[in-house]
N, C-alpha and C positions, 0 to 999 in steps of 0.2 A: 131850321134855317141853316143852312149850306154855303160856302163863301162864292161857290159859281151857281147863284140864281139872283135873280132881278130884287128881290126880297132882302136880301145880306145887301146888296150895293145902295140901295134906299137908306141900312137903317148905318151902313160905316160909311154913308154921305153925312148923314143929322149928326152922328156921332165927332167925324172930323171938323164940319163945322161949330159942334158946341167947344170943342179941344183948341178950338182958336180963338174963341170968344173968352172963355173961362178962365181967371184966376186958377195958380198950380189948387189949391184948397179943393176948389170945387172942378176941376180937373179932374181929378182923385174922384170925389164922390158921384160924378156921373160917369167916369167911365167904371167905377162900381156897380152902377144902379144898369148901365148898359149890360156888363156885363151876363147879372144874375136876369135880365130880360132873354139878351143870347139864348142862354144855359135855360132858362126855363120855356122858352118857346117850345125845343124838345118834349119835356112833359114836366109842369109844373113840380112832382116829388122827388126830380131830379136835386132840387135846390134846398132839400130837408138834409139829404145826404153830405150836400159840399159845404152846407153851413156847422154839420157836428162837424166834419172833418176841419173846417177853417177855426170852431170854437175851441177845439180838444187840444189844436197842436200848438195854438195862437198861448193857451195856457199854461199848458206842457213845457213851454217854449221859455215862459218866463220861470215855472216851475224849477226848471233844472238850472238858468242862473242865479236865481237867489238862493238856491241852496246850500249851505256851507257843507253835509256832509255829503258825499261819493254817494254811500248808500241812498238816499234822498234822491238824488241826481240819478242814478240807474232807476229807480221806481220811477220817477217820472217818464223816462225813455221808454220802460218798457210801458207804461199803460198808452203810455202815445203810438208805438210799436205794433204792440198787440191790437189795442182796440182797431186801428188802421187796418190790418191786415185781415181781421175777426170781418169787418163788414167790407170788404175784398173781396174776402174767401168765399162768404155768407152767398154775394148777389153773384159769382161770375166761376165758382169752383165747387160749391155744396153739389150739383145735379153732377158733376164731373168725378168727381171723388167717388161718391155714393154708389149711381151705378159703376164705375168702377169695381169696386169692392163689393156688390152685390154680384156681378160678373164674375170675379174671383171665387166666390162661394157656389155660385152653381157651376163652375169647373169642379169642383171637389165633389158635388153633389149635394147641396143645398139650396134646393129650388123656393126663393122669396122676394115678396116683390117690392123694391123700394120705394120709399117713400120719398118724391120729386117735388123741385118748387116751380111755380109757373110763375115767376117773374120775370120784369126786364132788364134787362141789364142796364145802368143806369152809361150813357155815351160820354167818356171820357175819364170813367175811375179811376182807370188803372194809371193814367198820365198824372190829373192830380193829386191822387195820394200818393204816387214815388214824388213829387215836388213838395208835398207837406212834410212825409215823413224827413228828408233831407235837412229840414228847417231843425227841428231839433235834434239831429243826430250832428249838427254842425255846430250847434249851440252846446251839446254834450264834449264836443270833441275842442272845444273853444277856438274854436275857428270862427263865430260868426257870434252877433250881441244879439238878442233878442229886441225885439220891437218890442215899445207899447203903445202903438197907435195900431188899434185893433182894423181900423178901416184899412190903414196898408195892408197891413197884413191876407185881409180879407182881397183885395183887388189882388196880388199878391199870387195866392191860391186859385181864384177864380178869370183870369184875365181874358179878358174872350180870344183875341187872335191866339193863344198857343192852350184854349183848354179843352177842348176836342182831342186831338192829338199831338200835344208836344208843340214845341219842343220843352226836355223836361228842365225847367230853368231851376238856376241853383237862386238861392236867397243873397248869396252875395254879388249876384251878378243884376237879378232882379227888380228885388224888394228895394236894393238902393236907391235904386233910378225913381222908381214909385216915392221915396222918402225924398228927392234932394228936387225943388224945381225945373224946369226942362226947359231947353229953348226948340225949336220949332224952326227950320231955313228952309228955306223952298229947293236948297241940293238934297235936302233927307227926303223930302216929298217928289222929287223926281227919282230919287233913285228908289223909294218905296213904290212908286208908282212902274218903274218895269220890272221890280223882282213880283210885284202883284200880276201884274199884265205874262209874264213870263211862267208864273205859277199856274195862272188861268191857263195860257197854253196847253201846258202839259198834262193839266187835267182834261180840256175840252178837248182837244185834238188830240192827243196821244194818248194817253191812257185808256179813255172810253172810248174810241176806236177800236185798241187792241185787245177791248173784252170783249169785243164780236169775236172774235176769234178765239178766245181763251174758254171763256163759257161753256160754245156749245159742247168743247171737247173736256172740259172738268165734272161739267155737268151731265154729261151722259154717260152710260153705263157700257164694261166691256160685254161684247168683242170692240176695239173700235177699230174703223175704215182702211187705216192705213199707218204705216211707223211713221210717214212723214208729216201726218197729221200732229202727232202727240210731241215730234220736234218742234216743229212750228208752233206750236201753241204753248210749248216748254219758254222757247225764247219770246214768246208775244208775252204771258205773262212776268218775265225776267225785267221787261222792261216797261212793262204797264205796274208794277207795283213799286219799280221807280219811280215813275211818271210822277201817278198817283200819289206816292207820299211825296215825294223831294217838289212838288207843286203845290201839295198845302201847306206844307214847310217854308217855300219860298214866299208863299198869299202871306202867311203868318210873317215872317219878317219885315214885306212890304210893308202889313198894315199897322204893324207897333213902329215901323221908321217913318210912317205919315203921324203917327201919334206923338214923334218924340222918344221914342223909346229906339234899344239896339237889342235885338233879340239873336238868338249864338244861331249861327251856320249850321243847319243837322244834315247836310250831306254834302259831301268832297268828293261830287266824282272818281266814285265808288268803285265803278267798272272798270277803273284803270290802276286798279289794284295789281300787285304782283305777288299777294301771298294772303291767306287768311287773315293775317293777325292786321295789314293793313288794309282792307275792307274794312274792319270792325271798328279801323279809326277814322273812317269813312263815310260809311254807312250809319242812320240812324244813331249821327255824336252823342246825343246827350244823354241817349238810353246805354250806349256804352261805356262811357265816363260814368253813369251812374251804377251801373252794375261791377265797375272795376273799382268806384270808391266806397262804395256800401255793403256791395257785396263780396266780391273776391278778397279786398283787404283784410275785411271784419275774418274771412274763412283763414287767413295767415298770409293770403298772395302768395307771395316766392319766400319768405322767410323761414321756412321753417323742411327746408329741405325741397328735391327734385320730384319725388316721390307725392310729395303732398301739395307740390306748384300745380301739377299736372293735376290732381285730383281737384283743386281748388278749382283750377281753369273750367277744367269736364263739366260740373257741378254748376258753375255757375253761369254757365251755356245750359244747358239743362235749364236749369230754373228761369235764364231769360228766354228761354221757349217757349215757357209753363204760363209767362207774364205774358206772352203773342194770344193767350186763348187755351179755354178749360179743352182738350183735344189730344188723344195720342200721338197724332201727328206732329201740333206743337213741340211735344215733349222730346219726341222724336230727330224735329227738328233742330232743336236746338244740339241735342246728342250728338248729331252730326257734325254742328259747327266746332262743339267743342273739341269732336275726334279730331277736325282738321285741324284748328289752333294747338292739341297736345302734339298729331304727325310735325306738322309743320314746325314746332321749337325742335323736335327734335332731328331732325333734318337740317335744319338754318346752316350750323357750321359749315356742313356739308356745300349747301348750296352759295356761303357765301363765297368759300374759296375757289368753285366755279376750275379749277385745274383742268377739269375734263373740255369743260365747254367753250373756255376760252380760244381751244382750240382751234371747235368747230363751229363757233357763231360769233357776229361782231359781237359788240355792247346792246347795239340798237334791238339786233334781230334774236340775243338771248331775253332781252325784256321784252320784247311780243311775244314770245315764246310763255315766260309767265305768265304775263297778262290776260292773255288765251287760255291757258291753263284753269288757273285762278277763276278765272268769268266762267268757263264749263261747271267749275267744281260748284262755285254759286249757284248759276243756273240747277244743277242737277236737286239744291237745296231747295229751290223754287218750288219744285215738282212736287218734294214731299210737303213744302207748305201749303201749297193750294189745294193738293189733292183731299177728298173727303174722308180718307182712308186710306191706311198702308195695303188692303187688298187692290186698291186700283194702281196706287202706286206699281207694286209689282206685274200688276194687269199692263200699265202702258210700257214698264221695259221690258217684259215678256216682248210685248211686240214692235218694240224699236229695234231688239237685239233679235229677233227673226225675219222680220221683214222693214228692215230701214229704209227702204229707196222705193216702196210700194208709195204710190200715188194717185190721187183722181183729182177729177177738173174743179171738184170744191177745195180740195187742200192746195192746187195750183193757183186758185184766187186767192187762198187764207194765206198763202208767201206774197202776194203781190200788195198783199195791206201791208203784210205788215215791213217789208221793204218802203212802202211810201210812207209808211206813218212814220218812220225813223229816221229819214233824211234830217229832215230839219236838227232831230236833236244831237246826230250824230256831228253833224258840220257845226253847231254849235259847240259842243264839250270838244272836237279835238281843239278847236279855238281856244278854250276857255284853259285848256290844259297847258297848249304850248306858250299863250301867255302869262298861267301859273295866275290866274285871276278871274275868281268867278263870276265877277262884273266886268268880262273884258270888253262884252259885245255894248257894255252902258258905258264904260269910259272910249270907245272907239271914237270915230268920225263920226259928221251929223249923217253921212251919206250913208253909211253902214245903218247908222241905224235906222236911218229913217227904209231902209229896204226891208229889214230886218222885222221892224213894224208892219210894213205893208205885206209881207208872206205869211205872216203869225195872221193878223187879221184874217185874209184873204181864205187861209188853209178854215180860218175856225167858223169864217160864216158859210163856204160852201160844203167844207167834210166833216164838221164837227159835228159831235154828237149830240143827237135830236133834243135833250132835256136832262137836265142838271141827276147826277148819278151822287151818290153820298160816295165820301172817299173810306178807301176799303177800310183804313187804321181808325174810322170809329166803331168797330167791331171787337176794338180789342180796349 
């Protein structure tokens, strides 16, 4: 069950109308019982997995604050810890690791054949176990009190709008809301109502639009056609895995602000970054905030010298690559980011005192200048994420950097998509930017918006794509 099919709209109609009927009590216990239905429509043994992980950490959790000693309190984080990461690793990294290091060995010359597991990966892991583990690492860290009402807890963990992919909610921002009664205005229901209808968008029209185009060219094998092909398909997936996520992010939002709920903002127009390090506070917030609080801190952050900032930053880019998907490319990926966030601190002074450029560019035309910049360097990250392999990778710049301007009449259509699939979102975000509000175009005029509705519509029943596509981030 998928948020853009006719099946998800049937069952978060029943679900908003019991949400109106129902005492907060039973509130709580059906959007539980909704929830673990969600989640097991997928495949029923999906919901064995998120009930050890909801039971372990729910206990864990009280574990370490009734604990009077330290030592107690660390044993508890780490079985909460480990065991989490042990059935992570188990379902989405054993086949990755393995042959890996079976690969390793027949470089040396030890020809044996590994032993693979043929399972599923269960859709959604990897989002809620970083949301569980946080629970008691926040309770360790006393920042946050342990529940003992195990049903929050449980909704909590499992909430159907953000347990698919994200966003990855903290307990204190959460579990509150879940613990304290909630009122319900018909302003949270319209305005959940266009960040939904706006999500949809960008999934049905833009996104699955621009994987007609992404596809054929990720998916097939060098030699390919033409450089200008592997451009255009560079920038159509740039902004279809925009789309893509920052539209189930958005669906997600909408449908906890129809529920009562305020679920965090996971992308801030991203593309109008002017440097790595603010993308990263952009793009995909809450997997960022979570790898800078759990991750990077626990490794030292910036404390413990320049030398080991940088190496903390490298590393923990690295590893949030690793968490995209068991893949060298992942790995790879993120390596990249991390090189640009270590070049980039260490350039900052450089470019903040600008002497040189003050020069030669106003204010305006030095931050396009970034901005451009910044969005290529991303883009170029794109490539290595989607790509199935660092051999194609180097296969499609092999032939952008020999023949960039070569073209035929199928890559001449594959620009004229994706030019029109981007209109819309383009005239949108620079609106959304220069009024510095991501609901500008729902706080504007009725007149704006009521045009605004009628082109979204219009675009999704005539261009939209044929049938409901799963969004790419339940893959990881």
């Amino acid at each position: 069950m998928i948020f853009n099919s006719f099946e998800f709209a049937g069952f978060f109609a029943a679900v908003f109308g019991l949400c109106i009927l129902l005492p907060h009590k039973w509130q709580n216990r059906m959007l539980l019982g909704a929830s673990y239905y969600f989640y097991g429509s997928w495949d029923w043994r999906f919901l064995i997995l998120i009930w050890i992980t909801t039971l372990l950490d729910y206990f864990c959790g009280l574990g370490i604050q009734n604990a009077t000693e330290k030592t107690t309190r660390r044993r508890f984080l780490a079985l909460s810890i480990c065991t989490n990461l042990t059935i992570l690793g188990f379902f989405k990294y054993y086949n990755f690791f393995t042959q890996s290091l079976f690969d390793l060995l027949g470089f040396w010359g030890l020809s044996l054949n590994p032993f693979l597991l043929h399972v599923v990966l269960p859709v959604g892991i990897s989002f809620y176990t970083f949301k569980s583990m946080s629970y008691t690492v926040d309770i360790y860290r006393n920042q946050f009190q342990a529940t003992r009402n195990l049903e929050d807890y449980a909704l909590f963990v499992g909430f159907f709008p953000q347990l698919l992919a994200g966003p990855i909610e903290r307990a204190k921002d959460l579990l509150t809301q879940i613990s304290r009664p909630r009122t319900l205005s018909l302003d949270q229901v319209y305005e959940g109502g266009f960040l939904i209808f706006w999500g949809l968008f960008q999934k049905v029209f833009i996104a699955d639009n621009l994987a007609r185009i992404v596809d054929p060219v990720f998916s097939g094998k060098p030699p390919y056609p033409d450089g200008m092909s592997v451009v255009i398909a560079a920038y159509a997936f740039t902004f279809q895995i925009y789309c893509d996520f920052a539209g189930y992010s958005n669906m997600a939002k909408g449908i906890g602000r129809c529920l009562g709920f305020d679920i965090m903002t996971n992308f801030n127009l991203p593309y109008f970054s002017e440097n790595p390090r603010e993308f990263w506070r952009r793009w995909h917030i809450s997997l960022s905030q979570w790898l800078r609080d759990y991750l990077y801190v626990s490794m030292g952050g910036n404390r413990k010298g320049v030398v080991k900032l940088y190496r903390n930053l490298f590393l923990t880019m690295v590893l949030g690559g690793l968490w995209h998907g068991a893949a060298w490319t992942f790995v790879i990926w993120g390596a990249y980011h991390g090189l640009l966030l270590v070049i980039h601190r260490l350039i900052e002074p450089f470019l903040k005192a600008k002497i040189v450029f003050n020069r030669l560019f106003s204010e305006k035309a030095w931050w396009l200048i970034r901005v451009v910049f910044c969005f290529h360097l991303v883009c170029f990250g794109w490539v290595i994420f989607r790509a199935e392999s660092m051999a194609q990778v180097f296969a499609m710049a092999k032939i952008v950097a020999t023949q960039p301007f070569t073209f035929n009449s199928e890559t001449l259509m594959a620009g004229k998509r994706l030019l029109f699939g981007l209109w819309p979102l383009v005239l949108v975000q620079i609106y959304q930017y220069r009024k510095n509000d991501l609901m500008a175009v729902y706080q504007s005029s009725a007149l704006v918006r009521s045009v605004f509705y009628l082109i979204c519509i219009y675009l999704m029943v005539v261009c939209g794509a044929e049938s409901g596509k799963d969004f790419i981030y339940f893959q990881f």
